[in-house]
N, C-alpha and C positions, 0 to 999 in steps of 0.2 A: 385558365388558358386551355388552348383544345390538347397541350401536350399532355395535360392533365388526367384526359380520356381515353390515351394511346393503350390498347390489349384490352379493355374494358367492354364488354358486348351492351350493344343498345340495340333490341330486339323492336322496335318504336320509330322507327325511319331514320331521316339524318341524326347525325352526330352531333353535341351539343357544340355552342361556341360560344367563348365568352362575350357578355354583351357592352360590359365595361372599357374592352379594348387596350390598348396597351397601357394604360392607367391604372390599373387596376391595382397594381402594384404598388405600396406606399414609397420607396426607393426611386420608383420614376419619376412618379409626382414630385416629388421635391426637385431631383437636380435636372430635368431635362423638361419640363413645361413651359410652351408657351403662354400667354396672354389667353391667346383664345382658345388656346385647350384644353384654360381652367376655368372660362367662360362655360363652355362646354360642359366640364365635369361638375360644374355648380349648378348648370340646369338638368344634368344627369340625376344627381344625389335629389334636385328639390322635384325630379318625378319621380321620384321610386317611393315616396312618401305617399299613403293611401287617404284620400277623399274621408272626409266622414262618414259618407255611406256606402263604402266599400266594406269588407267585396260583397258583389252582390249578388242575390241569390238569383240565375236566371233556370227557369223551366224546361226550358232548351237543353239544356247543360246536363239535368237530369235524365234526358231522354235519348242523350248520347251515351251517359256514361254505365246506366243501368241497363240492364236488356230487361224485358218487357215480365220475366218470371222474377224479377228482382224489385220491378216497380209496384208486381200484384202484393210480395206479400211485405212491401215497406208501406204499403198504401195506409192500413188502418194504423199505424204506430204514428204514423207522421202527419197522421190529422191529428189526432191523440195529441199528439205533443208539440207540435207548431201550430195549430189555431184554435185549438180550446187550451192549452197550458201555457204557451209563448206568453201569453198578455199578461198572467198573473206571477208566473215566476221571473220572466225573463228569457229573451235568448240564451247569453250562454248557457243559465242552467238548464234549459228546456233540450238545448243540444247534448248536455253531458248526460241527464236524463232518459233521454231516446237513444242513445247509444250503450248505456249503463244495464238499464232495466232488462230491457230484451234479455243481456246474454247472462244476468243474473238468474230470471227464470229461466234461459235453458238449461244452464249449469245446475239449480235445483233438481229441474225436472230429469237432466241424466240422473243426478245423486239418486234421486226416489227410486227410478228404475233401477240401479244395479242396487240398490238397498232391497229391492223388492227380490228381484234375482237369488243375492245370496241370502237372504232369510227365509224366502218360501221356494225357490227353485232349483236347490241341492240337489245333487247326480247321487243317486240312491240304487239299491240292488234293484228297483220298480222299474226303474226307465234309463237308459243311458243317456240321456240329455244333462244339462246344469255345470254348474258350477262344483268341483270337488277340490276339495281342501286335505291336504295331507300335511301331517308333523311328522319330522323325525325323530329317532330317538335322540335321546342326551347323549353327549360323550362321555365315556367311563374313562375317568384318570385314576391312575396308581394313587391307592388314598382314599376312594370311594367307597363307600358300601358296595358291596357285589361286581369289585373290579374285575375279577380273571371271568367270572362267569357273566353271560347274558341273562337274560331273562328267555327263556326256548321259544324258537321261533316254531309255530304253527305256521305250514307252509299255504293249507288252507284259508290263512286270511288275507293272505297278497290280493288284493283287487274284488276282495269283497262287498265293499262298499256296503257294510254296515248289514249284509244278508244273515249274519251269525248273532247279531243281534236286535232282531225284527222280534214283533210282538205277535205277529197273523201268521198264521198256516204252519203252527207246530206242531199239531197232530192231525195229519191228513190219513194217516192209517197205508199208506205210499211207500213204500222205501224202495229209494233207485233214482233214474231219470228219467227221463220222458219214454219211456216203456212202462205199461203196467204188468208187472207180477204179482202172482199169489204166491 
């Protein structure tokens, strides 16, 4: 019923209405129908039942409801898979297929990239860019090895990003900043 829809936003023009009428109802049906208004409701029920070759797929419909940067890049999947795969598998599975495939490869292909990200593109003392990963320490509870005391924190390693333990440019003969001194 359309009271059904009352506070409900339909941003798509009018407001929907029911098409059954006031029959719709199983409570009415029984105790207040006439004759003809189950005449009616019996040609109602035996149209809503779909044709064999429903529904059907029209071109049109497509070109309504795609815009034209949606049609480009469905174009090669949907030759792909409704008129070289349709005939051998089948509709539905050529549908579940063409809807399936696609977003398994994109899913993959994000995987590989952020795979690729954090194994080769770590945020290193070299470059401030990447991916940086931090652990914190354990919780020391009454009971543990080395409870009252920490292990000393080195204030120099906060945000080092790994610069105190690099392999190149240990002995530059340099000592300082970007000033040279003798």
């Amino acid at each position: 019923m359309s009271s059904d829809y009352r506070g409900k936003t339909n941003y798509f023009g009018d407001r929907p209405m029911p098409i059954a009428g006031r029959v719709s109802d199983e409570r009415e049906r029984l105790t207040s129908m006439t004759m003809e208004e189950r005449e009616w409701r019996a040609k109602w029920c035996k149209d809503q039942e779909l044709a064999p070759d429903e529904p059907k797929y029209l071109p049109e419909m497509d070109r309504i409801m795609n815009n034209p940067i949606q049609r480009f890049y469905k174009t090669p999947l949907n030759w792909l898979f409704y008129t070289k795969l349709e005939p051998v598998i089948g509709p539905h599975a050529a549908l579940f297929f063409r809807h399936v495939i696609p977003k398994g490869l994109l899913a993959w292909v994000i995987g590989c990239c952020i795979f690729y990200n954090l194994k080769y593109r770590q945020s290193s003392w070299e470059r401030d860019s990447g991916w940086m990963f931090r652990w914190g320490k354990p919780t020391l509870l009454p009971g543990d090895p080395g409870y009252p005391n920490r292990d000393p924190v080195n204030y120099s390693d906060y945000y080092s990003k790994g610069f105190y333990e690099r392999n190149v440019f240990l002995d530059m003969g340099v000592h300082g900043t970007s000033s040279y001194s003798k």
